[in-house]
N, C-alpha and C positions, 0 to 999 in steps of 0.2 A: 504494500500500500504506500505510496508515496504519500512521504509529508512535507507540507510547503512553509516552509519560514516566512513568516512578512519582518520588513521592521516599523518601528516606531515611529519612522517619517520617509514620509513616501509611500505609507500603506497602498493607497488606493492604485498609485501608479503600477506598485508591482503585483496586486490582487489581479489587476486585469490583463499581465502578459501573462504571469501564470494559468489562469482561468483560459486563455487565447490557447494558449500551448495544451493544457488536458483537452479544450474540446477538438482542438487540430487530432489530436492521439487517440481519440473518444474513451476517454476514462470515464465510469460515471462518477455522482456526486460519493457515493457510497462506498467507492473505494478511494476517495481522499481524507486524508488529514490535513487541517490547516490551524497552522499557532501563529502566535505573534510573539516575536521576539521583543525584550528589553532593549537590546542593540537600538541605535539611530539607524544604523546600516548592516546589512547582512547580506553577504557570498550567493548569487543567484546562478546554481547549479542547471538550472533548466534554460536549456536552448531555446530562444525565441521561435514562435511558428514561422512557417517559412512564408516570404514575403508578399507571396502570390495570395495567400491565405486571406478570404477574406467572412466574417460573422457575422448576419445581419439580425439587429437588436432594434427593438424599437425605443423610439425617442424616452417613451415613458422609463422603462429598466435604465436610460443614461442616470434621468434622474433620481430613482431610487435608489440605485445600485452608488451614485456619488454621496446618498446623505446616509442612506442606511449603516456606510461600513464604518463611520465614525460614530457608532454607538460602542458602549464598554460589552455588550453581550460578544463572548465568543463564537458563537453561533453565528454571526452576522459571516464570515465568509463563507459557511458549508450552505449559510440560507440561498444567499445572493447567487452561489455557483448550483445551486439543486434549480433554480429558475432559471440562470442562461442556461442549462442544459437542456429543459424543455422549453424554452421560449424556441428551439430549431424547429419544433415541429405545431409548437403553438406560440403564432409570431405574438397574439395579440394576449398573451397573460401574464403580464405584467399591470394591466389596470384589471385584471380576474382579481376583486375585493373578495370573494367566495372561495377564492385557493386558501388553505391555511399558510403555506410559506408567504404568497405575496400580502393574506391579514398581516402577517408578523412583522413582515419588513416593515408594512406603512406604520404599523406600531411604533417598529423603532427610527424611521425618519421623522414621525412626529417628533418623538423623545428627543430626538438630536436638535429640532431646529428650535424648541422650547430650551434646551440648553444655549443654544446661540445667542436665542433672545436677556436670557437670564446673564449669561456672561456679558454682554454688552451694556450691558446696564449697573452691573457691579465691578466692571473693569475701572482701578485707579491705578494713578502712577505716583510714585516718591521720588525724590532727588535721591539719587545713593551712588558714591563712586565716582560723582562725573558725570553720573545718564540719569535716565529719568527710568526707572523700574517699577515693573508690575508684578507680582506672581498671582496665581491663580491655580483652582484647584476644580477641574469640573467633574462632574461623574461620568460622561463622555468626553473624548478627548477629541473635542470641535478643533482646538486653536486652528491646526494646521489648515482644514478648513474653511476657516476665518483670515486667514491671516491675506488676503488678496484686500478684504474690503476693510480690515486695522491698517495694514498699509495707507488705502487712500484717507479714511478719515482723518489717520494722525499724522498725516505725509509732513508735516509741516515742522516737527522736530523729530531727535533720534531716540528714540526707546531701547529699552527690551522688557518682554514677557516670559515670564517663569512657569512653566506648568510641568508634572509630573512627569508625562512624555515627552516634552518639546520643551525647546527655547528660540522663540523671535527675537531676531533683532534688525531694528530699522535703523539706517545710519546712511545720512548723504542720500537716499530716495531709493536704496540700495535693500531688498529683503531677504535675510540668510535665515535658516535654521540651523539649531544644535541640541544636541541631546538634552535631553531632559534631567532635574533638580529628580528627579525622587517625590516620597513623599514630602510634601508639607506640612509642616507643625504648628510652624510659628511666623508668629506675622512681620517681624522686622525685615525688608526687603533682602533676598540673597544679594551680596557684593560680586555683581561681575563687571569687570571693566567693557565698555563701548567695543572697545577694540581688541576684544577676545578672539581667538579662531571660532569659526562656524562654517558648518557646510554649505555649498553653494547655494544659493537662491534656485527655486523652481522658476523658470520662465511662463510656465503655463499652469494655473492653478481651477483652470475654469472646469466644468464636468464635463471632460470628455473619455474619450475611447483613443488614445493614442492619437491626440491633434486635431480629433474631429469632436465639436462641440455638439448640443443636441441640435443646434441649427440645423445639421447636416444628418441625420438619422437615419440608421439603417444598416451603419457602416462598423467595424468591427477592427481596428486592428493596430498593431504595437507601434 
């Protein structure tokens, strides 16, 4: 039974080559495992589908499948990948409210975007070190996310955000991520300097399918 590693930032991106790559292979949902690693980053053993490959999904699974998989439930990757795997032969159930996987998902896209709403609201920042620091502790781990439209709101100076899986940081209009603080205990701001190493910025944070937003629907590929 293969097991698929995700990590901690960049879930979603690498949820959907892997998922690409089993249904190129036709594995069912039932003989995968899927964990998520502590890592920021993890060793991605699985060869991308070949190029020509292409999965057609409809619009609606773009946007489940981008909110649902930042819920804390583990299940959320075996859910998401049990539905592209019959979404091949039943294009249109992803909005089947009657399926029990796709009741659960929309269950947990709710849960996520009421966490968005809730963390936006109780997002502050302190002076610490030099920057202006936030941490945060959510029950899903939205940040990553989020972190396209904290950009633009707070474009206007240089932050960072602390959360258990992640670390944003904005600086110069520039947005990177880095591993994650752990738990949180205590409310005095973590001391990280502005100009810590952090992994590259994602160029494209919007809900798609390897480049293709849901503007473009139908299309499937890394």
């Amino acid at each position: 039974m293969p097991e698929i590693l995700l990590p901690s930032i960049g879930t979603l991106t690498l949820w959907r080559r892997h998922a690409k790559r089993l249904i190129y292979d036709r594995i069912p949902p039932e003989d995968v495992a899927w964990r998520l690693d502590d890592a920021p980053v993890v060793d991605v053993d699985l060869p991308p589908a070949p190029a020509m490959f292409r999965l057609r999904v409809s619009e609606r699974f773009l946007e489940l499948s981008s909110r649902a998989i930042w819920h804390c439930s583990p299940q959320r990757f075996a859910l998401l990948y049990d539905l592209l795997w019959r979404l091949r032969l039943a294009p249109k159930l992803a909005s089947d409210t009657s399926d029990p996987t796709v009741a659960a998902l929309i269950d947990m896209e709710q849960a996520v975007e009421r966490q968005k709403m809730i963390l936006r609201k109780q997002l502050r920042f302190e002076s610490c070190a030099g920057a202006l620091v936030a941490q945060v502790a959510p029950k899903h781990p939205v940040l990553e996310a989020m972190a396209p439209s904290l950009a633009q709101r707070y474009h206007s100076f240089d932050w960072v955000i602390h959360a258990p899986e992640i670390t944003l940081r904005h600086r110069d209009g520039v947005l990177k991520f880095g591993a994650g603080v752990g738990e949180i205990t205590r409310r005095k701001p973590i001391e990280t300097p502005i100009d810590a190493p952090m992994l590259p910025g994602f160029e494209d944070h919007a809900p798609t399918f390897g480049g293709l937003s849901s503007s473009t629907p139908l299309i499937f590929h890394p």
